[in-house]
VOVOVO-517912 format. One record per residue (C-alpha): residue number from 0; chain; z, y, x. Coordinates in nm, 4 decimals. Layout:
// residues N
<fipa:NUM&roro:A&z:Z&y:Y&x:X>
...
// end
This chain:
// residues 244
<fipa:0&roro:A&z:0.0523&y:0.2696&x:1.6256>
<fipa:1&roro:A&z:-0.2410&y:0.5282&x:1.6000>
<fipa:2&roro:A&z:-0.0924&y:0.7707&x:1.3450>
<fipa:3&roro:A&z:-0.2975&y:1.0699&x:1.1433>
<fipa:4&roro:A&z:-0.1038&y:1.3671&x:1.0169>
<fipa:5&roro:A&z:-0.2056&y:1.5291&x:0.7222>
<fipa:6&roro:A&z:-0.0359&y:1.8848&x:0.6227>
<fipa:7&roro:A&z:0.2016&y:2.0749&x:0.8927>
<fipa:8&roro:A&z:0.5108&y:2.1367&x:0.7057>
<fipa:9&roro:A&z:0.8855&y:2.0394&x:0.7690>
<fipa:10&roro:A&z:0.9376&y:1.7665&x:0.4676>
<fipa:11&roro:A&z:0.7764&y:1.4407&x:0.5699>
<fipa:12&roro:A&z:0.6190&y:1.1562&x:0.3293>
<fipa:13&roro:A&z:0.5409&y:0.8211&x:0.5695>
<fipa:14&roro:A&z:0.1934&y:0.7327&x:0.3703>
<fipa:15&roro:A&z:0.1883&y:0.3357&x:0.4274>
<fipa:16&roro:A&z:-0.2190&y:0.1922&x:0.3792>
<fipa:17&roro:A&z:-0.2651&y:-0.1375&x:0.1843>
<fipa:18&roro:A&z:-0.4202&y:-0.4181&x:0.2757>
<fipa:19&roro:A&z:-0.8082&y:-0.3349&x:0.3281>
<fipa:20&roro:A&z:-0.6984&y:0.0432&x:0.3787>
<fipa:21&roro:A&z:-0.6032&y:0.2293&x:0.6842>
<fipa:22&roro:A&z:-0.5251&y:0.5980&x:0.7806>
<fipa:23&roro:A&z:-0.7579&y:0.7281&x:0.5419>
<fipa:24&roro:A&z:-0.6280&y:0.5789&x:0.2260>
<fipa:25&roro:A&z:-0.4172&y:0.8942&x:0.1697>
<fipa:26&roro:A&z:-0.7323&y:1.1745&x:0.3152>
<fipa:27&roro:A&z:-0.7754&y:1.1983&x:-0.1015>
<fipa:28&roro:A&z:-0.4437&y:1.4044&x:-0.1042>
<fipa:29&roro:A&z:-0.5031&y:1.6594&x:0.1792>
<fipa:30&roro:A&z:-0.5977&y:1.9138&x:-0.1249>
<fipa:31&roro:A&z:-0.2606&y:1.8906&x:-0.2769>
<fipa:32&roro:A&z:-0.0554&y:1.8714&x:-0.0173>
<fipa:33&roro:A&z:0.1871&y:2.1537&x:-0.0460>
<fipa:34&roro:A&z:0.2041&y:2.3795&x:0.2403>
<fipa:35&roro:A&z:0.5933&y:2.2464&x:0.3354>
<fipa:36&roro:A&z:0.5206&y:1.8690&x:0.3658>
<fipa:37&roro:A&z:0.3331&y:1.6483&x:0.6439>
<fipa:38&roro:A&z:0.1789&y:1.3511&x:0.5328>
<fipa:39&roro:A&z:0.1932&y:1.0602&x:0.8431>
<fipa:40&roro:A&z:-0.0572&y:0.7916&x:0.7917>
<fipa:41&roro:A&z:-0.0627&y:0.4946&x:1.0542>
<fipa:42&roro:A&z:-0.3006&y:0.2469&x:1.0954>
<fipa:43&roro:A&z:-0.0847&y:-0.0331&x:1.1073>
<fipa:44&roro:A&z:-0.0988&y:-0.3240&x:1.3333>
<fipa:45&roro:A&z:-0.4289&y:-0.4428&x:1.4203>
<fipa:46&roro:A&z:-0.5911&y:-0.1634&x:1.1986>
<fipa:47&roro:A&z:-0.8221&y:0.0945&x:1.3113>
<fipa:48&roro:A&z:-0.7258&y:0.2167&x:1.6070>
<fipa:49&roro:A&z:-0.3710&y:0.0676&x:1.6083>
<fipa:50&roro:A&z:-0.3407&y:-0.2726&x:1.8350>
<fipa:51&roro:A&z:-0.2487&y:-0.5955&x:1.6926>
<fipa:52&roro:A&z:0.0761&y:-0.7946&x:1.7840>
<fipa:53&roro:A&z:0.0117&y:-1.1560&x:1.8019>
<fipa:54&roro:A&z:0.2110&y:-1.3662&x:1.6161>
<fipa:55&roro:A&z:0.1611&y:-1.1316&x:1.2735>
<fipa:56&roro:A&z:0.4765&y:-1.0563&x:1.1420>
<fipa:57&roro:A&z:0.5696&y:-0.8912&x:0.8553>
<fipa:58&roro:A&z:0.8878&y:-0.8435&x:1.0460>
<fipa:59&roro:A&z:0.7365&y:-0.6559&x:1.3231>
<fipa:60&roro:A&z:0.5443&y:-0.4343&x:1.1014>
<fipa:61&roro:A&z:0.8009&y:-0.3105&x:0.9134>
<fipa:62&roro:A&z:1.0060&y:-0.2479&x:1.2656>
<fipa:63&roro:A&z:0.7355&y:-0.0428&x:1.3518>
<fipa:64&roro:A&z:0.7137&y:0.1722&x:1.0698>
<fipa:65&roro:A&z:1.1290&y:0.2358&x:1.1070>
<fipa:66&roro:A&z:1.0936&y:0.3802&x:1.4428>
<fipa:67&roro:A&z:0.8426&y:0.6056&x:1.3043>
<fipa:68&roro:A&z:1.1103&y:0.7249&x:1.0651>
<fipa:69&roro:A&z:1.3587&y:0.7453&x:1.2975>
<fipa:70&roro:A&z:1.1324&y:0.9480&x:1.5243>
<fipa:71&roro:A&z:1.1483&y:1.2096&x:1.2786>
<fipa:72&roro:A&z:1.4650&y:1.3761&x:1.4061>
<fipa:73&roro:A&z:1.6862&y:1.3104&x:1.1630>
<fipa:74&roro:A&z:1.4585&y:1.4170&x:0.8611>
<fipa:75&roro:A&z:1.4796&y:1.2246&x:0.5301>
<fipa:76&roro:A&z:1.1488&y:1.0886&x:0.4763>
<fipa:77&roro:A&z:0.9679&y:1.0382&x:0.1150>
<fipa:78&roro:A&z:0.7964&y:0.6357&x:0.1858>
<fipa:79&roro:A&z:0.4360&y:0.6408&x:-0.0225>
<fipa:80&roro:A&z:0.3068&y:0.2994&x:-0.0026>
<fipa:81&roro:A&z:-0.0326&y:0.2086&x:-0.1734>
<fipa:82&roro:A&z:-0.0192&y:-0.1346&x:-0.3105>
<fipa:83&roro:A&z:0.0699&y:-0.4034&x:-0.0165>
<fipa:84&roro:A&z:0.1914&y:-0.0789&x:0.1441>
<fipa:85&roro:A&z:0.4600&y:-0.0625&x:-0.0705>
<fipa:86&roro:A&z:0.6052&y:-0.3544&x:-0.0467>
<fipa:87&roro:A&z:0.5901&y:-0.3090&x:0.3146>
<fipa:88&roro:A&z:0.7267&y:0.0274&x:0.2756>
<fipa:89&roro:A&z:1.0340&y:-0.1342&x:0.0513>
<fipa:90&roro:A&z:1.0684&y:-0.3888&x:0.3896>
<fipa:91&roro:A&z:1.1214&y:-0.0839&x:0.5718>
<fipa:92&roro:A&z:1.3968&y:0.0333&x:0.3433>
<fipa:93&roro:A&z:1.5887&y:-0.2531&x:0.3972>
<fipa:94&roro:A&z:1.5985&y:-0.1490&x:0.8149>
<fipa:95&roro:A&z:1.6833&y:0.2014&x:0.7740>
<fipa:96&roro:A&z:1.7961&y:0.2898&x:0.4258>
<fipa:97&roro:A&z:1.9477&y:0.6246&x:0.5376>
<fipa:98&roro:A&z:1.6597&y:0.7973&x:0.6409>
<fipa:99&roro:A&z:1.4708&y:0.7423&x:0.3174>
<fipa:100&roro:A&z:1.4804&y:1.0239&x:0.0520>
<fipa:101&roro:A&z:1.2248&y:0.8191&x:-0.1639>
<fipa:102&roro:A&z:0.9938&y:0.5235&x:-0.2506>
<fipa:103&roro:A&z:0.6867&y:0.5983&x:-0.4524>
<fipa:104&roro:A&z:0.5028&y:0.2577&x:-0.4769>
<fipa:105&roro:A&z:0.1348&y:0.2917&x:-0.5808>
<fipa:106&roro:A&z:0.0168&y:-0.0342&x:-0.8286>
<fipa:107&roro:A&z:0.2556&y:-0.2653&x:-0.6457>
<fipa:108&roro:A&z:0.2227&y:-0.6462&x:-0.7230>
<fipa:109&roro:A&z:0.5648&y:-0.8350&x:-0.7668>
<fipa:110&roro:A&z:0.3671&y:-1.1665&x:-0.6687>
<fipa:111&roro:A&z:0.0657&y:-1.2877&x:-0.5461>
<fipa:112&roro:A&z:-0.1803&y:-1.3718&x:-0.7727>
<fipa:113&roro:A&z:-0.3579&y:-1.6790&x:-0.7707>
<fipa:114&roro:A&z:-0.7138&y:-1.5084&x:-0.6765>
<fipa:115&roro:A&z:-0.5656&y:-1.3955&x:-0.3705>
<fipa:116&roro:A&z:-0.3568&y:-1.6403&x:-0.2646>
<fipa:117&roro:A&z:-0.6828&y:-1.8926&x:-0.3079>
<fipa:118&roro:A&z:-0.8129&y:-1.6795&x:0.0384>
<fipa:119&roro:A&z:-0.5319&y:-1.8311&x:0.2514>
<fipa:120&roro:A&z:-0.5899&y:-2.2177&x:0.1637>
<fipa:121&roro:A&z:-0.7779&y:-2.3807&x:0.4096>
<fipa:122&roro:A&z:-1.0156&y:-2.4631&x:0.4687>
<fipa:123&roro:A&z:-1.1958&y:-2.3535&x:0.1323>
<fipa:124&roro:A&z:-0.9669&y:-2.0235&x:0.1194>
<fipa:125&roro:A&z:-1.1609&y:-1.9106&x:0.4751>
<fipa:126&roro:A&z:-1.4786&y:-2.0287&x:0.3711>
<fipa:127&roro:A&z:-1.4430&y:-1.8178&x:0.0092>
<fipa:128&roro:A&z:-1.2830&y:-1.5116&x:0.2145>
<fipa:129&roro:A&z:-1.5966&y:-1.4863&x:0.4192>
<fipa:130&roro:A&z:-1.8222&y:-1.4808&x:0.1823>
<fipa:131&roro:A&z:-1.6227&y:-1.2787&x:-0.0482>
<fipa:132&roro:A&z:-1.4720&y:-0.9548&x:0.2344>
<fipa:133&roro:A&z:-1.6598&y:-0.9862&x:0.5343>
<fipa:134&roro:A&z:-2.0744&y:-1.0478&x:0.3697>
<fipa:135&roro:A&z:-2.2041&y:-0.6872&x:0.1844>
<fipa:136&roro:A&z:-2.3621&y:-0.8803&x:-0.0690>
<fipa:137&roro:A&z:-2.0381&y:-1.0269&x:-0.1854>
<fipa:138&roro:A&z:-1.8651&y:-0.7060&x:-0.1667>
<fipa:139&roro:A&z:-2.0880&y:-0.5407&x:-0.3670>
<fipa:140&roro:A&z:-2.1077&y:-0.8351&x:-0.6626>
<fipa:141&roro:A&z:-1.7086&y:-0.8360&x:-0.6771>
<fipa:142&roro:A&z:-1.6899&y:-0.4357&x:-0.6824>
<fipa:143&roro:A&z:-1.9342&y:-0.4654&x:-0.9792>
<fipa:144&roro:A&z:-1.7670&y:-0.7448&x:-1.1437>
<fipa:145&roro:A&z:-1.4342&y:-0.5672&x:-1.0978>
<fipa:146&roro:A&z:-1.5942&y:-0.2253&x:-1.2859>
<fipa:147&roro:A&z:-1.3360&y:-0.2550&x:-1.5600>
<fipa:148&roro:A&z:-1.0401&y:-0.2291&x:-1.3011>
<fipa:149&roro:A&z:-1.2244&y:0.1263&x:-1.1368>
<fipa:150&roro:A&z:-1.3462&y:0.4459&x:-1.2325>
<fipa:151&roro:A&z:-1.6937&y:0.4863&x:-1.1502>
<fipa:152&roro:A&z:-1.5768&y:0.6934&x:-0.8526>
<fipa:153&roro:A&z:-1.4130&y:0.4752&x:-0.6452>
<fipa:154&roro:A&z:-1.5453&y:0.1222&x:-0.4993>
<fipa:155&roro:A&z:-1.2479&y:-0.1104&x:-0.4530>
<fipa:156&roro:A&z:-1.4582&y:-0.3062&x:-0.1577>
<fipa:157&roro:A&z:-1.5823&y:-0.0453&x:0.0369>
<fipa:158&roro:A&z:-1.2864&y:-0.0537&x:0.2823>
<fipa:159&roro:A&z:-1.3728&y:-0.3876&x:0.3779>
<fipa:160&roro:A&z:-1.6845&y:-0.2873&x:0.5085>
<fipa:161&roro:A&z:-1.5212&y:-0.2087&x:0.8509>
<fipa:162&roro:A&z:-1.2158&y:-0.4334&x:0.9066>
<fipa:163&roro:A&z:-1.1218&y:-0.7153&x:1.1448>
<fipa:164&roro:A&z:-1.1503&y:-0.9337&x:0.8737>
<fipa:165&roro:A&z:-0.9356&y:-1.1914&x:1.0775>
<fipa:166&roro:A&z:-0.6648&y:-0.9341&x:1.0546>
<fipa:167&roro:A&z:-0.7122&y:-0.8337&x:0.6716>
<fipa:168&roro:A&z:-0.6833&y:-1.2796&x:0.6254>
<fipa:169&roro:A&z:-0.3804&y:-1.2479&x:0.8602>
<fipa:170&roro:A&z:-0.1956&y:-1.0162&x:0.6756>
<fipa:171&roro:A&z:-0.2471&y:-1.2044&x:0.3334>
<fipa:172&roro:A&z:-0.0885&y:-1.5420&x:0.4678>
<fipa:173&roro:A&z:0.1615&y:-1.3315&x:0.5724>
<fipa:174&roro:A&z:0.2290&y:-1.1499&x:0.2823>
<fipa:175&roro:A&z:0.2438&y:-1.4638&x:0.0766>
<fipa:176&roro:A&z:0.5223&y:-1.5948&x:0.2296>
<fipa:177&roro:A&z:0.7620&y:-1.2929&x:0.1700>
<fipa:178&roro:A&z:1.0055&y:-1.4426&x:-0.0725>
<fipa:179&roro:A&z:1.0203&y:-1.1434&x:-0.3775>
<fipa:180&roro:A&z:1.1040&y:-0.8793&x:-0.5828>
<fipa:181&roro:A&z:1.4902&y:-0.9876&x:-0.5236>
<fipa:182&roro:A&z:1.4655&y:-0.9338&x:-0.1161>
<fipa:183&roro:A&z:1.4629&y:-0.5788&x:-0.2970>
<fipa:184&roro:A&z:1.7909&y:-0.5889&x:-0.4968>
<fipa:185&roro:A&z:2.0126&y:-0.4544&x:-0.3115>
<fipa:186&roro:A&z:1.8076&y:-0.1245&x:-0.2165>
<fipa:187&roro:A&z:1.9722&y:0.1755&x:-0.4192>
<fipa:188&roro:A&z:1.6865&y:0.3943&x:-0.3322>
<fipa:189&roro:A&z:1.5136&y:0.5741&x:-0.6289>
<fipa:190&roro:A&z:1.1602&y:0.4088&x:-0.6477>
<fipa:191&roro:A&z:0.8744&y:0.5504&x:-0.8495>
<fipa:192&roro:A&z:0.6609&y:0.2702&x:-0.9702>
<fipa:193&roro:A&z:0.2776&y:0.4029&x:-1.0437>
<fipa:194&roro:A&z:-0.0019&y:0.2444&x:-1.1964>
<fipa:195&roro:A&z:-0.3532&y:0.2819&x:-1.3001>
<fipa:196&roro:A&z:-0.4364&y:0.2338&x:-1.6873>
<fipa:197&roro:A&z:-0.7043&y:0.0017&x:-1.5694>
<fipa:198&roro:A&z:-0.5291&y:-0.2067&x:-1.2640>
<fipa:199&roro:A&z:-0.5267&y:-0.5538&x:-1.2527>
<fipa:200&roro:A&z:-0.3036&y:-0.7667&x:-1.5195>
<fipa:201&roro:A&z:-0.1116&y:-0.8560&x:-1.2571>
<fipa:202&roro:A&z:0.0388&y:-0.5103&x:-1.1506>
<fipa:203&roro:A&z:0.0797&y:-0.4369&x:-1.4876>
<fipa:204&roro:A&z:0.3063&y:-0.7057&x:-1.5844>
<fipa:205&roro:A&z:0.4912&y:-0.6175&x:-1.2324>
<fipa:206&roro:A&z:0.6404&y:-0.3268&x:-1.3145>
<fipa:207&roro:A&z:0.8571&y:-0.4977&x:-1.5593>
<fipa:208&roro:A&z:1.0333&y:-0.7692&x:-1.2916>
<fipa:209&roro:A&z:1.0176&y:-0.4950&x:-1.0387>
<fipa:210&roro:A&z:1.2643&y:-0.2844&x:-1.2910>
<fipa:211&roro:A&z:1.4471&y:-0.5990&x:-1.2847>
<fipa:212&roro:A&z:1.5639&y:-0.5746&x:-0.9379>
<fipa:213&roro:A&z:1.5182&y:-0.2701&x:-0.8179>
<fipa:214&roro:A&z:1.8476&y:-0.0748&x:-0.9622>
<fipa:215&roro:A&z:1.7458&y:0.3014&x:-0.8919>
<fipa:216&roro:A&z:1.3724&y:0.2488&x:-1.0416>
<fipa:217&roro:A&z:1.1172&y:0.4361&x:-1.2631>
<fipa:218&roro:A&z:0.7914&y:0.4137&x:-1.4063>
<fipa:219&roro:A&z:0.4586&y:0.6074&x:-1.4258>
<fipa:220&roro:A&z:0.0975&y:0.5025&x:-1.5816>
<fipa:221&roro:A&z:-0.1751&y:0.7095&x:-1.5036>
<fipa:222&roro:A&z:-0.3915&y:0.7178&x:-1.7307>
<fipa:223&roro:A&z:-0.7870&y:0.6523&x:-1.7380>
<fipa:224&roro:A&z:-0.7016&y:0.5236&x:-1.3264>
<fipa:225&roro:A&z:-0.7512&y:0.2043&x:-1.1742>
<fipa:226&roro:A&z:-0.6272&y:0.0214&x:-0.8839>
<fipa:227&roro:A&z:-0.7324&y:0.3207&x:-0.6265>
<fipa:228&roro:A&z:-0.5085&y:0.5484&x:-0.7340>
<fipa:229&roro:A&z:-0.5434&y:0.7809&x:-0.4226>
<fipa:230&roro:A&z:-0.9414&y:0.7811&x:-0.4781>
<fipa:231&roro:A&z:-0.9295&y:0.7987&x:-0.8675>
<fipa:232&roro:A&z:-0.6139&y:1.0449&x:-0.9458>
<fipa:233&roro:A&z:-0.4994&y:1.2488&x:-0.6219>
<fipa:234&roro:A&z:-0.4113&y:1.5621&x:-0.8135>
<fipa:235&roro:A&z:-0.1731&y:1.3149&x:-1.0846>
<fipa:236&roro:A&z:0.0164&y:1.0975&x:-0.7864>
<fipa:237&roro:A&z:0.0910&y:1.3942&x:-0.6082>
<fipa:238&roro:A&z:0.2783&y:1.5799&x:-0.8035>
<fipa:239&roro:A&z:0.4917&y:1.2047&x:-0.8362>
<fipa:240&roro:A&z:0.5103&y:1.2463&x:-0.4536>
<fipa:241&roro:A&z:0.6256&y:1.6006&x:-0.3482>
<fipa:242&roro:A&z:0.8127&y:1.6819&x:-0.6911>
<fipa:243&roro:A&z:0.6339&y:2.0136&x:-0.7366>
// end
């Protein structure tokens, strides 16, 4: 995998992308990056300049991401996973448990909602995702229609606007099949659940079954955000990432 570093200190955070993100989901927090951590963003599997394994597996992915942390020598890493990152940063737990210090999970959905899980029906799901991800025009209406869930700052389609979108539609089948919050159970890593004010419903509601099931878990709302909590709030998630 094609992997950015941000900072150049000794204390590592793995910053895992979400589904229409890649490396650049966590540029935002270059400004408060204290001077003895390294942020290391991938682009995961068949994003940006990272290749794509054929079949897509969730599996594979999160493989992927533990020999990055284990290629850190030994270091305890700090996992920072924005929305579907998280979860696949909490798959990654479950491989190498040790070498994780920390989980901060960034508006993290305990289920698929029905609005995206509509996108992998077929054939209507394809036909909707097309016109919906992958046309400008739709981009733009759903970022407007979505205003409530944003701060006027941030666009939460814009990172569409360069994707494989038969990648972005890959991942989401495969994300709907993972089976749920209680894969998670048996993780005794402390876990930092954060969430925009103005997210989605859906996220909200999460944090509740996610406390359910994950044993070492807390929670943060930051207020006046949205979903983009990276692009809305750097200088309130980071402090939730590197403790200062």
């Amino acid at each position: 995998m094609f992997v950015a570093e941000y900072g150049s200190g000794r204390k590592v955070v793995l910053g895992i992308h979400g589904w229409g993100g890649d490396h650049r989901t966590f540029a935002p927090l270059q400004r408060w990056i204290p001077y003895d951590w390294t942020i290391i963003a991938p682009d995961l599997p068949g994003y940006g300049r990272s290749p794509l394994p054929m079949p897509l597996e969730i599996e594979k992915v999160a493989k992927s991401l533990a020999l990055l942390i284990e290629a850190q020598r030994g270091k305890e890493v700090v996992i920072v996973g924005s929305c579907s990152g998280a979860l696949l940063g909490l798959e990654t737990a479950l491989l190498v448990p040790n070498h994780i210090q920390r989980i901060v999970a960034l508006d993290l959905f305990a289920y698929m909602p029905w609005y995206f899980r509509f996108f992998v029906t077929e054939p209507v799901g394809s036909i909707a995702y097309r016109l919906t991800f992958a046309s400008r025009i739709g981009r733009a209406i759903v970022n407007a229609a979505l205003q409530s869930r944003r701060t006027q700052q941030s666009n939460l389609m814009e990172s569409f606007s360069d994707k494989d979108h038969a990648v972005t539609r890959a991942y989401l089948k495969a994300l709907s099949l993972l089976p749920g919050p209680q894969r998670y159970a048996t993780l005794n890593i402390p876990v930092t659940l954060v969430w925009g004010e103005r997210t989605f419903a859906a996220v909200r509601r999460s944090v509740a079954i996610w406390r359910q099931y994950l044993r070492n878990a807390k929670a943060c709302c930051i207020g006046g955000a949205g979903h983009l909590l990276l692009d809305e709030a750097p200088e309130k998630v980071a402090p939730l990432i590197f403790g200062e």
